[in-house]
Steps between C-alpha positions, in 0.01 A plus 500: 500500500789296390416628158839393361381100502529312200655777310886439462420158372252658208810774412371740821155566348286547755227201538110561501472284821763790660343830314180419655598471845661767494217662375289409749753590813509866348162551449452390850807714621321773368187425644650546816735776416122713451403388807742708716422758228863491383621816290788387387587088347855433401505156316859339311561218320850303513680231350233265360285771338808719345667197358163364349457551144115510568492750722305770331241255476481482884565854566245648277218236634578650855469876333197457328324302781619595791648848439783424653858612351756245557900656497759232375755552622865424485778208652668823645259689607314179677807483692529807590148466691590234681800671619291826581259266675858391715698755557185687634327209730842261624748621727768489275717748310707291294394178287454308192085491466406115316137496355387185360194498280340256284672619198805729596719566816560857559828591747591844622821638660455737752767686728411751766100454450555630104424273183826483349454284204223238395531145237185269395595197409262238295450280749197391729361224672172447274808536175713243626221269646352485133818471309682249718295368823231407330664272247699356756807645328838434738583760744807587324313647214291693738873633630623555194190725383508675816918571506428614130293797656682561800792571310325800350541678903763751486783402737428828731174307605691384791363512913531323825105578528226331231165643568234245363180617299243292371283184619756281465734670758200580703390058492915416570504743820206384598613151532813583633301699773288192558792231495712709733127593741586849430331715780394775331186422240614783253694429162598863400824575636582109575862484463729184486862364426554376181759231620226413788192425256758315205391168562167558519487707221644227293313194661206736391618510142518126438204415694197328307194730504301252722740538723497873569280504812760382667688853426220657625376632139176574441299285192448851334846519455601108363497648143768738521751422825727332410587650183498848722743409709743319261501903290542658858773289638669564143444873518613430933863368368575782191388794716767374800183535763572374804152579697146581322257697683096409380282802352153461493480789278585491160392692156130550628642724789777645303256622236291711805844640634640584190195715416505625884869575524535635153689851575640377766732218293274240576624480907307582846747774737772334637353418853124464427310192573204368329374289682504687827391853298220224398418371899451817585315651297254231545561426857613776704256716716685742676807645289572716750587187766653343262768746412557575862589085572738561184611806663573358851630160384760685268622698864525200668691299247741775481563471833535140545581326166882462618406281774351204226479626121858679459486504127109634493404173305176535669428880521237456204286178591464714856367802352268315250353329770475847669291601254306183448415434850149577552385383145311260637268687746307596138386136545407467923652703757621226795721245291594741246842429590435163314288622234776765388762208535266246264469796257913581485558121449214476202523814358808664535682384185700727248812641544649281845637213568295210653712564847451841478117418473469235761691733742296810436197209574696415828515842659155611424365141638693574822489897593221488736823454830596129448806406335414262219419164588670159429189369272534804228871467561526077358275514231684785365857479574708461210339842386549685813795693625702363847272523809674795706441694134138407457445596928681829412293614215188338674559696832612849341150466275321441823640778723442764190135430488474443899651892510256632258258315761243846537526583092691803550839338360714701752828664393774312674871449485679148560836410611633175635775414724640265754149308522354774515188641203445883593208622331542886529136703478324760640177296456333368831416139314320322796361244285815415322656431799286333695500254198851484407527348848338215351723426198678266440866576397785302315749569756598626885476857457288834703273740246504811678286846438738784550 
């Protein structure tokens, strides 16, 4: 809506031009919030509206017209959202949240998943574009006006990890991403080194605007870039951040949880996963196969993690892909396989890491007896784990669903020693074993039925 534009150089009043569009994009939001015959709207204004002096003006129009209630709200409590929105959907558990708007930037500390303590600073791309960029004012006033407001953060706002909110984190990543040919076409949970990205960060900074294609920006985002980046690499250096991980949610999504997780202070349980609650809910056809392949694969692991994963780094991308394996059969039967990979890779998104995703994408590609292949391997190998790992995990998610091979998910027992995988059950498994004959294993070693 961008309705902020125009308005800190007329003392924040919001500008007719602005007002209207926004108008519009509500009235159509609403149109299609009716269609899915929503029950419940949740709509909040930030920094531009709140700091206007005009804003009853706005807010009553949308009232009276549209019958929609707008809730201002707060610096703090915008932040808080944001952080919500993190701390809920990013594998993290400590940070420093940075949310740059058009007319504030919100930061939240949090430590062990919990909002500790939130700041909103007046300071935002569409601000400092009108005060300073657009008069072609030197870059060491823009500084100084930004190092004014950072010096309102409390000196506990301090974190190796930055999480970036906000389009202009969202536009930098993605031109890192596409500068670097970043594998994996997914900006929430990018992550990246600080001291990696400097240069380009700063060449990005001092560029002229027609030269911004060549950083991979995209035209819709000219306007406000640069002066973006200059507030988050200024925000980068006082919090002491040393990597920032990308969140492509922000205040919208926070809002939603923060309603959802209300008596539970505003967090999902400890080990639950969105995104794969979400796959599955939508995807899975037989719950009672797929808790068996969890079942099995978890035996199995047990009994062989000490050969290649001593530390259990990988015990939880196994089982999610145990779970996950036959989402695609929902979609055609014969290469589901590659349908339930394609779906992990484009939809499997909150709450993991981009390995972790690609990984899970790996062993579901490759659980029909082959190991996986070279091709999967290149395109994606700065995001996968070593190879005797990924042929591990690939191999124990095969032989699970290659025992449950007649749907009766036997009851078995594993143990392995000297080369040797005894699978101990009173089960006749004729299929299963005429198959596992077949597979194809990561090292020299004899599965025996005892």
């Amino acid at each position: 809506m961008r309705i902020s534009e125009g308005a800190y150089e007329n003392g924040g009043n919001l500008q007719s031009h602005a007002m209207e569009r926004a108008f519009n994009a509500l009235r159509e939001f609403l149109h299609i919030a009716h269609h899915y015959n929503t029950r419940k709207i949740l709509c909040v204004a930030t920094s531009a509206v709140r700091d206007a002096p005009n804003k009853h003006e706005f807010l009553h129009r949308i009232k009276k017209e549209l019958g929609l209630n707008i809730k201002v709200i707060d610096g703090k409590t915008e932040a808080l959202l944001g952080a919500i929105a993190a701390s809920n959907l990013l594998p993290i558990e400590d940070g420093v949240t940075i949310d740059i708007g058009g007319g504030s930037t919100e930061l939240a500390l949090i430590q062990k998943r919990r909002v500790i303590d939130t700041v909103s600073l007046d300071l935002g791309t569409v601000r400092l574009k009108e005060l300073f960029f657009d008069n072609d004012a030197p870059i060491k006033q823009a500084l100084a006006f930004i190092h004014n407001e950072l010096a309102k953060i409390p000196p506990h706002f301090t974190s190796k990890t930055a999480v970036g909110i906000g389009g202009t984190i969202r536009a930098l990543s993605k031109a890192i991403m596409a500068k670097n040919k970043y594998p994996l076409d997914k900006v929430h949970g990018f992550a990246f080194s600080i001291s990696d990205e400097k240069k380009f960060i700063d060449k990005l900074i001092s560029a002229p605007v027609l030269k911004l294609k060549k950083f991979h920006i995209k035209k819709d985002r000219y306007d406000t870039i640069k002066e973006g980046t200059l507030i988050f690499r200024e925000v980068l250096k006082t919090v002491g951040a040393k990597d920032v991980i990308t969140s492509g949610a922000g205040v919208r999504e926070g809002v939603f949880l923060k309603d959802l997780l209300r008596n539970s202070n505003y967090l999902f349980p400890h080990n639950f996963e969105p995104s794969v609650k979400s796959l599955l809910d939508r995807f899975c056809i037989d719950e009672k196969t797929q808790k068996c392949h969890y079942r099995l694969s978890k035996k199995l692991y047990e009994a062989l993690y000490s050969i290649f994963d001593e530390r259990k780094e990988y015990e939880k991308v196994l089982l999610i892909a145990a779970k996950l394996l036959n989402i695609g059969i929902k979609v055609e039967f014969y290469e589901h396989h590659k349908h339930s990979s394609y779906i992990v890779l484009n939809d499997l998104q909150y709450n993991l890491t981009h390995k972790e995703i690609v990984t899970i994408a790996a062993l579901v590609r490759f659980h029909k007896r082959k190991l996986p292949n070279e091709g999967f391997v290149k395109t994606f190998r700065e995001l996968l784990p070593h190879e005797n790992i990924l042929n591990w995990l690939s191999f124990i998610l095969s032989l699970a669903e290659t025992l449950n091979k007649d749907l009766t998910c036997p009851n078995i027992a594993v143990s392995f020693a000297d080369k040797k995988l005894h699978i101990h059950t009173t089960e006749p498994l004729y299929l299963a074993k005429e198959e596992i004959k077949n597979l194809q294993k990561p090292a020299a070693f004899a599965i025996l039925f005892d």
